[in-house]
Backbone as a printed PyTorch tensor [residue, N CA C, xyz], in Angstrom:
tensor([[[ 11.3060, -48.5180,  21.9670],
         [ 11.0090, -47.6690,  20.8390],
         [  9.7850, -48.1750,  20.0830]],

        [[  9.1900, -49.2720,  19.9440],
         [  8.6130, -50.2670,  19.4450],
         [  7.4880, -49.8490,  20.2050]],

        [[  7.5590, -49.8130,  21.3110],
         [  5.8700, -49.3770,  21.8540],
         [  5.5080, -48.5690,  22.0980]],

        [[  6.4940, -47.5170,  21.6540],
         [  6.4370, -45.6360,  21.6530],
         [  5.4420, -45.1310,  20.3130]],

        [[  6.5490, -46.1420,  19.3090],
         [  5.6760, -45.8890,  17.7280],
         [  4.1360, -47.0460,  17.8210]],

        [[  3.8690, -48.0130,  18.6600],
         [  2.4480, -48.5560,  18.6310],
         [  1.7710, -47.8020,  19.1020]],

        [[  2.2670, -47.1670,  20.4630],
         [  1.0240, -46.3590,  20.7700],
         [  0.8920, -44.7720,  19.5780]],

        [[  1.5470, -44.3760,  19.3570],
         [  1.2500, -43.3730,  18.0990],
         [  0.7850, -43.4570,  17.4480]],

        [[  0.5520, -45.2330,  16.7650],
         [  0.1110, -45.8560,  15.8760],
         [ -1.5390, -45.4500,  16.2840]],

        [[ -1.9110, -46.3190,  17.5660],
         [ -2.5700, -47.0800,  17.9040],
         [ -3.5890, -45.5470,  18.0660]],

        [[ -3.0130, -44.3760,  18.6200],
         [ -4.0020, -43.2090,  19.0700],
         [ -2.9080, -41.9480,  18.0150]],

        [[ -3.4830, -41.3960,  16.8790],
         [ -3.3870, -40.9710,  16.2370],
         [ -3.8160, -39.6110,  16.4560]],

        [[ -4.1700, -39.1800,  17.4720],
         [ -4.8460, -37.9600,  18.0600],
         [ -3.3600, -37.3970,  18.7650]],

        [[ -3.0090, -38.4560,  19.9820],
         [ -1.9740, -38.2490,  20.8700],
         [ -0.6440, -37.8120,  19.5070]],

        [[ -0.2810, -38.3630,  18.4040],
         [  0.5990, -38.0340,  17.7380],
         [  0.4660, -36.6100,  16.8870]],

        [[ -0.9430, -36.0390,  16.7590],
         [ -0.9320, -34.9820,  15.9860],
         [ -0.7750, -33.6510,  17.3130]],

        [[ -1.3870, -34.2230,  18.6040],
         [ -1.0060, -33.3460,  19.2650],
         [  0.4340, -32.7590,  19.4890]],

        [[  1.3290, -34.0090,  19.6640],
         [  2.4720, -34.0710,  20.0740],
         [  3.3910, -33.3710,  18.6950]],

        [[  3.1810, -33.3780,  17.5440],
         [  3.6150, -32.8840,  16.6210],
         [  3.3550, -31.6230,  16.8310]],

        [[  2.0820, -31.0060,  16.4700],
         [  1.9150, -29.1650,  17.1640],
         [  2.5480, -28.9240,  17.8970]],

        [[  2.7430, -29.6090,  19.3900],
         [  3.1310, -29.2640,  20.3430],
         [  4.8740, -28.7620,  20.1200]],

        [[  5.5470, -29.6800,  19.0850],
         [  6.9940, -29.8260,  18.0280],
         [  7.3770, -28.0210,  17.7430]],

        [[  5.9790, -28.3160,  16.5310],
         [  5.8810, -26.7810,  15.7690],
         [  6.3210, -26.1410,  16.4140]],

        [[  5.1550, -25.7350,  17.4530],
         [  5.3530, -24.1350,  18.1620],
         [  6.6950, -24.0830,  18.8430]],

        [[  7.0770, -25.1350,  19.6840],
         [  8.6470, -25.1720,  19.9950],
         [  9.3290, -24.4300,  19.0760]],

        [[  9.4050, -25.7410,  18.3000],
         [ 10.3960, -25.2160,  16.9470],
         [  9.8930, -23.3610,  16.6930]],

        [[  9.0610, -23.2120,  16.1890],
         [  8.6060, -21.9940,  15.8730],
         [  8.9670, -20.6520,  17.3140]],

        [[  8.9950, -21.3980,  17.9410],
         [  8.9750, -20.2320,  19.5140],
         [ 10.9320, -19.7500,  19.3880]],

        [[ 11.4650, -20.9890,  19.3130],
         [ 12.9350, -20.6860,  18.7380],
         [ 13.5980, -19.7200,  18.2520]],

        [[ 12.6070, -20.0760,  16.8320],
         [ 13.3710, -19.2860,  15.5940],
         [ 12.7260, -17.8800,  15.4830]],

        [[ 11.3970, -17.4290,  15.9120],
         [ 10.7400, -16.3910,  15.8250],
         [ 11.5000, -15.8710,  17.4210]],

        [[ 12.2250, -16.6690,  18.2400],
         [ 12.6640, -15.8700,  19.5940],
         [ 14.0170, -14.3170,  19.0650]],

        [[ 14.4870, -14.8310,  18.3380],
         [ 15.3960, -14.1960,  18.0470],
         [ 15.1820, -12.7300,  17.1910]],

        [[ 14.0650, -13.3730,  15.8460],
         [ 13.2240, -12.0740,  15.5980],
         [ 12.5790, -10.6650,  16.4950]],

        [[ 11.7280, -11.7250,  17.2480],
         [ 11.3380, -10.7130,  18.3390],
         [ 12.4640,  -9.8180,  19.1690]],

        [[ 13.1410, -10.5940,  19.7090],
         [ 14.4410,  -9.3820,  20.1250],
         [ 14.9530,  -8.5850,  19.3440]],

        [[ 14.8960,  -8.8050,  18.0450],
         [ 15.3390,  -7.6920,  17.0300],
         [ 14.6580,  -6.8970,  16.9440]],

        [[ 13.3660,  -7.2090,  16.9820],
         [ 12.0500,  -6.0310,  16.8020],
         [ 12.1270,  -4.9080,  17.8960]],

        [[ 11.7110,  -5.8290,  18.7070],
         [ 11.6620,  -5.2930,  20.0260],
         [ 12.9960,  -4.2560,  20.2930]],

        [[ 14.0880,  -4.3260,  19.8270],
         [ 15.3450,  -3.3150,  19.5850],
         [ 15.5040,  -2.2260,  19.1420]],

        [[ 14.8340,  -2.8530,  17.7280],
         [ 14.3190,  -1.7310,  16.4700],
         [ 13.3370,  -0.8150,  17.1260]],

        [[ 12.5820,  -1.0940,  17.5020],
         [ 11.3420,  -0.3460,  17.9620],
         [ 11.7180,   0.6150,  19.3550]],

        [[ 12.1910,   0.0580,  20.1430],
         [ 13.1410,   0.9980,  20.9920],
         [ 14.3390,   1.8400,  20.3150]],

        [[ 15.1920,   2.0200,  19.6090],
         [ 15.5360,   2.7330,  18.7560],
         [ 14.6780,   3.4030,  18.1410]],

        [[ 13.5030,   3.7440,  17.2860],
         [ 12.6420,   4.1010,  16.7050],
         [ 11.9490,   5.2530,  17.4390]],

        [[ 11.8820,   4.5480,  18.8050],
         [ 10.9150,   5.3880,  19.8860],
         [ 11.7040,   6.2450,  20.5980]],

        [[ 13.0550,   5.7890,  20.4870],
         [ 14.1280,   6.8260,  21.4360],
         [ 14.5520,   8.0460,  20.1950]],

        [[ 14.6230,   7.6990,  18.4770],
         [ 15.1410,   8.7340,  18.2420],
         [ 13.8140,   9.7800,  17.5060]],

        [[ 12.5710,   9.2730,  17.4760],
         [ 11.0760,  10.0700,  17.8060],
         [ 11.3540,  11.0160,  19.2550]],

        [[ 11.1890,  10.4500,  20.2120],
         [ 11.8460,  11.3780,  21.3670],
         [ 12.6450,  12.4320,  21.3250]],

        [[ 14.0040,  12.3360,  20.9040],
         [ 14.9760,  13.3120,  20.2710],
         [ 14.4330,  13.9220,  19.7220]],

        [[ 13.9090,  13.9900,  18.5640],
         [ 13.3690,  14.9400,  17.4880],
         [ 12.0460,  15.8760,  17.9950]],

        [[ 11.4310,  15.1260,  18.6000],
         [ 10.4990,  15.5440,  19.7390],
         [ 11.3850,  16.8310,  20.2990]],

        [[ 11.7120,  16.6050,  21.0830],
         [ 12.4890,  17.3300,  22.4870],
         [ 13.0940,  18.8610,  21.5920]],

        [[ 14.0720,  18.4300,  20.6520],
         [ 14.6250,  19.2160,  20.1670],
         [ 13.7430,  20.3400,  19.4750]],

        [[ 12.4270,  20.3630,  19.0370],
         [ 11.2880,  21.0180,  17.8310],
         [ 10.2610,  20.1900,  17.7210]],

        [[  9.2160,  20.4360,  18.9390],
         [  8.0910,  20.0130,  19.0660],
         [  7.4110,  20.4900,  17.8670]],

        [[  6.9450,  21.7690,  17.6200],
         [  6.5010,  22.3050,  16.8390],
         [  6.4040,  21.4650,  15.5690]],

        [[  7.6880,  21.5150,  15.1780],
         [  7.7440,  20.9200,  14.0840],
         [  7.4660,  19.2960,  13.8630]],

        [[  7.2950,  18.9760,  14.5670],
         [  7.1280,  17.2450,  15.1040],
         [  5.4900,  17.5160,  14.9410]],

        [[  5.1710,  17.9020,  15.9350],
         [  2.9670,  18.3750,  15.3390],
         [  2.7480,  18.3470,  13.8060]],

        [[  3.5460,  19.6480,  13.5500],
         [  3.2610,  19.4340,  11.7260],
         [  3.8660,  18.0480,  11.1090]],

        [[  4.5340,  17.4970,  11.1810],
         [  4.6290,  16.7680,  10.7460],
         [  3.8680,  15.5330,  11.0250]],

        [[  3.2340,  15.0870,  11.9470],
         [  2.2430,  14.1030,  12.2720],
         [  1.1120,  14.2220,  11.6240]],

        [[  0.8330,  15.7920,  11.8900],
         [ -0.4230,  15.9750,  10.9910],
         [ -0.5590,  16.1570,   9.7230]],

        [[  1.0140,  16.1290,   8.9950],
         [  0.8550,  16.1150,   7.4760],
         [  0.7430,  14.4850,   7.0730]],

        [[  1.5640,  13.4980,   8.1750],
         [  1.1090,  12.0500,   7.8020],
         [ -0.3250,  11.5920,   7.7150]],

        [[ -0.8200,  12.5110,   9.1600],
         [ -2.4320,  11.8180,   9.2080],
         [ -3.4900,  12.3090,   7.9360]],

        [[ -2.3720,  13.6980,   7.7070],
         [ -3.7840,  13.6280,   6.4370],
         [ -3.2610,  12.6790,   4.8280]],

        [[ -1.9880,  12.1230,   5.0130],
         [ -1.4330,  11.3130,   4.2340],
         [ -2.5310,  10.6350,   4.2880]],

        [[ -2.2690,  10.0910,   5.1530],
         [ -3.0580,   8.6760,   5.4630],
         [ -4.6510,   8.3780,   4.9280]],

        [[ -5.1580,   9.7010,   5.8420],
         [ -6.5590,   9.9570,   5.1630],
         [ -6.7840,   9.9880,   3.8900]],

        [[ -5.8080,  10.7180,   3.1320],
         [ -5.9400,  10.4410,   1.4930],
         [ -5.7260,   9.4530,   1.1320]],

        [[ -4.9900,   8.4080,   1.1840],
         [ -4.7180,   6.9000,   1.3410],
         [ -6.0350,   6.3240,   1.2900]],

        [[ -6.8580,   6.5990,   2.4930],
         [ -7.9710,   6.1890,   2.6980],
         [ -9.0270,   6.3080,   1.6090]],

        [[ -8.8660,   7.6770,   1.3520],
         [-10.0400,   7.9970,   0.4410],
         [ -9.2110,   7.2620,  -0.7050]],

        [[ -8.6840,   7.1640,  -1.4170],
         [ -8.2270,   6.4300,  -2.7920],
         [ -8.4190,   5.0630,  -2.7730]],

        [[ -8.2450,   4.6720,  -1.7370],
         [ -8.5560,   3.2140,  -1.6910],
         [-10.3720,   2.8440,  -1.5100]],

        [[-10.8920,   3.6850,  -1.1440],
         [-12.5160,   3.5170,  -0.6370],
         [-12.6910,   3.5780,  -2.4750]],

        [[-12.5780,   4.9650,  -2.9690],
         [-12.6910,   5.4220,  -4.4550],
         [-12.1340,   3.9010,  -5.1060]],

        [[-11.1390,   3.4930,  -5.2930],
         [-10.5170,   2.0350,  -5.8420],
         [-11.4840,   1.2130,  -5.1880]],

        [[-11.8920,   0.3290,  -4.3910],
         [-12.9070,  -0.3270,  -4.2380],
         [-14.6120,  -0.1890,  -5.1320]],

        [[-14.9060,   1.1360,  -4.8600],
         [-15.8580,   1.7210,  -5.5320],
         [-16.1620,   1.2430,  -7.2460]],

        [[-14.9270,   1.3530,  -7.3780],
         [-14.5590,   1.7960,  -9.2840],
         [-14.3770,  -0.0260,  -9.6150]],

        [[-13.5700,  -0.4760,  -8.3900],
         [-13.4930,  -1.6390,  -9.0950],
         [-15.1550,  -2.7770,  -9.0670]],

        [[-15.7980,  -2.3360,  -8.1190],
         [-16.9450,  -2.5450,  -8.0190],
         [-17.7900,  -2.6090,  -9.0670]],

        [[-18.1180,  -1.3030,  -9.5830],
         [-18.6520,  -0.9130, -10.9290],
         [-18.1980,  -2.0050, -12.2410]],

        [[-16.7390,  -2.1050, -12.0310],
         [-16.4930,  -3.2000, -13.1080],
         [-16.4580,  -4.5760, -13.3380]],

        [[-16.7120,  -4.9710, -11.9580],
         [-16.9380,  -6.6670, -12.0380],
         [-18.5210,  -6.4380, -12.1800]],

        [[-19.5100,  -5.2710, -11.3800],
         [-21.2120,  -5.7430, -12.1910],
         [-20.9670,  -5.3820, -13.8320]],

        [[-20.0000,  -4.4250, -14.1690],
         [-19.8420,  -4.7880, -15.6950],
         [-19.6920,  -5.5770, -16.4520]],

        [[-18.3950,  -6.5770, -15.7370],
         [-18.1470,  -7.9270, -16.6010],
         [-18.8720,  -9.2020, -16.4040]],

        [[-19.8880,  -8.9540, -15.2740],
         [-20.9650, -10.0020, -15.0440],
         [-21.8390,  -9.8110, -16.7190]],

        [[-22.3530,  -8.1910, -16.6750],
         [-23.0550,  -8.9940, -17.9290],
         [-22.3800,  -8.7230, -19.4420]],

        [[-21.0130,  -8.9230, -19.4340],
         [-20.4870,  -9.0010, -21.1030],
         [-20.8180, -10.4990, -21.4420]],

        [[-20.8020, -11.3250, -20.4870],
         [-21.6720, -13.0960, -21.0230],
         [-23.0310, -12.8510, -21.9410]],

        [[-24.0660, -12.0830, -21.2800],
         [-25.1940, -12.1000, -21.3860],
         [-24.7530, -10.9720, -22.9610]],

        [[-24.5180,  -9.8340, -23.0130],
         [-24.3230,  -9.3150, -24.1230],
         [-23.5270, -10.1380, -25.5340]],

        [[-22.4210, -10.6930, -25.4260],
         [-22.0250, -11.8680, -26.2740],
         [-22.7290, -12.5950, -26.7680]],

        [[-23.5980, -13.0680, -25.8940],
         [-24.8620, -13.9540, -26.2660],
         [-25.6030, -13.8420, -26.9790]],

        [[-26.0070, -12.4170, -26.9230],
         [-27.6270, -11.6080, -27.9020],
         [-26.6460, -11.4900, -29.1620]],

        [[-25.0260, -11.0550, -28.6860],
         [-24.4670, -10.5230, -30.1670],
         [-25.1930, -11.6620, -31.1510]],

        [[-24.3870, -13.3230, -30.6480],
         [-23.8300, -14.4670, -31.4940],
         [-25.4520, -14.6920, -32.0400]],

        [[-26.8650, -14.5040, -31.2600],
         [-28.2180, -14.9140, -30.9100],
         [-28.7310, -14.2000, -32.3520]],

        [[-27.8960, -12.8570, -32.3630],
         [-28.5950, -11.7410, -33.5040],
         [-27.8580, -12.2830, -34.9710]],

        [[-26.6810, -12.7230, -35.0860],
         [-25.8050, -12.9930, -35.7000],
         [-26.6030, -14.5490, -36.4200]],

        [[-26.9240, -15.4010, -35.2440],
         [-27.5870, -16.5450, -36.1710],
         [-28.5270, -16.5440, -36.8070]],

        [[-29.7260, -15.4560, -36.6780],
         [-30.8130, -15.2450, -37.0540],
         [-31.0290, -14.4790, -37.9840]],

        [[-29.6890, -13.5680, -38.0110],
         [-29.6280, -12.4770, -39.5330],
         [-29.1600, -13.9800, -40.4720]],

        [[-28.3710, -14.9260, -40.1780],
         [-27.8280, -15.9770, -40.8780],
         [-28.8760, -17.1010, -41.2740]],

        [[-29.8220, -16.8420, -40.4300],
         [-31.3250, -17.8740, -41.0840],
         [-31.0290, -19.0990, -40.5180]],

        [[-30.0410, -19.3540, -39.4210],
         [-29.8760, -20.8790, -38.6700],
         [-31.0780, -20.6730, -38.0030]]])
């Protein structure tokens, strides 16, 4: 055991590998079980899309295409929100510089 922990000691590379190497184990484990759940869910998901499918296509079209234009509006509100918030950080860049002239005008009406 003694010359297991020197050499770890001794090459400090070989121990960080061997630790990652730990992680993902460990991690491959506990995320194994997730994934089969997903992977379940999502087959359920896709089998009862199918059904609904089969039964009233029609109505399955409209409804995709009322999400996609969801979505698209999504899109546009968020482009618009980027936009707007844009505008207000070059705003609050110069409330420094305006504060400044205030306090600048303020000392000079004061005769400092």
């Amino acid at each position: 055991m003694d010359a297991i922990t020197g050499y770890l000691i001794a090459n400090p590379t070989v121990f960080k590998i061997m630790v990652v190497f730990v992680l993902i184990v460990v991690a491959y484990f506990i995320f194994k079980q997730f994934l089969k759940l997903s992977l379940v869910l999502l087959l359920i998901v896709l089998a009862g899309a199918g059904y609904h499918y089969f039964n009233n296509p029609q109505q399955m079209s409209e409804d995709v295409q009322k999400s996609v234009s969801t979505v698209k509006s999504g899109v546009e509100k968020g482009k618009s929100f980027y936009k707007d918030s844009k505008e207000l950080i070059d705003k609050t860049k110069k409330v420094p510089e305006d504060v400044s002239k205030f306090f600048k005008s303020s000392e000079d009406k004061a005769g400092k």
